[in-house]
C-alpha positions, 0 to 999 in steps of 0.5 A, a space after each residue: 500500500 505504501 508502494 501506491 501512496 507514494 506512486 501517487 504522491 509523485 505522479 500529483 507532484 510531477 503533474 503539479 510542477 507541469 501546470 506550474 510551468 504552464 502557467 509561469 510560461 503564460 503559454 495556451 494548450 495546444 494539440 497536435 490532432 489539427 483542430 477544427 482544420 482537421 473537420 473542414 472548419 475554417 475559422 474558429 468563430 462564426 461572425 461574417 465581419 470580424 472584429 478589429 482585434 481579430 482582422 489585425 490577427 489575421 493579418 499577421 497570420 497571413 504575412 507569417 505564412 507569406 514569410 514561412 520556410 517550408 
C-alpha cells in the first residue's frame, strides 16, 4: 500500500510542477490532432465581419505564412 501512496504522491507532484510551468510560461494548450482544420472548419468563430482585434490577427497570420520556410 505504501508502494501506491507514494506512486501517487509523485505522479500529483510531477503533474503539479507541469501546470506550474504552464502557467509561469503564460503559454495556451495546444494539440497536435489539427483542430477544427482537421473537420473542414475554417475559422474558429462564426461572425461574417470580424472584429478589429481579430482582422489585425489575421493579418499577421497571413504575412507569417507569406514569410514561412517550408
Amino acid at each position: 500500500m505504501s508502494l501506491f501512496i507514494l506512486t501517487f504522491v509523485l505522479f500529483m507532484v510531477v503533474i503539479a510542477a507541469m501546470a506550474v510551468g504552464m502557467i509561469v510560461q503564460k503559454k495556451s494548450m495546444a494539440s497536435s490532432c489539427g483542430g477544427l482544420g482537421a473537420v473542414g472548419v475554417e475559422k474558429a468563430c462564426d461572425c461574417d465581419n470580424p472584429c478589429d482585434k481579430r482582422k489585425k490577427r489575421m493579418a499577421k497570420e497571413e504575412i507569417w505564412k507569406q514569410n514561412q520556410i517550408l
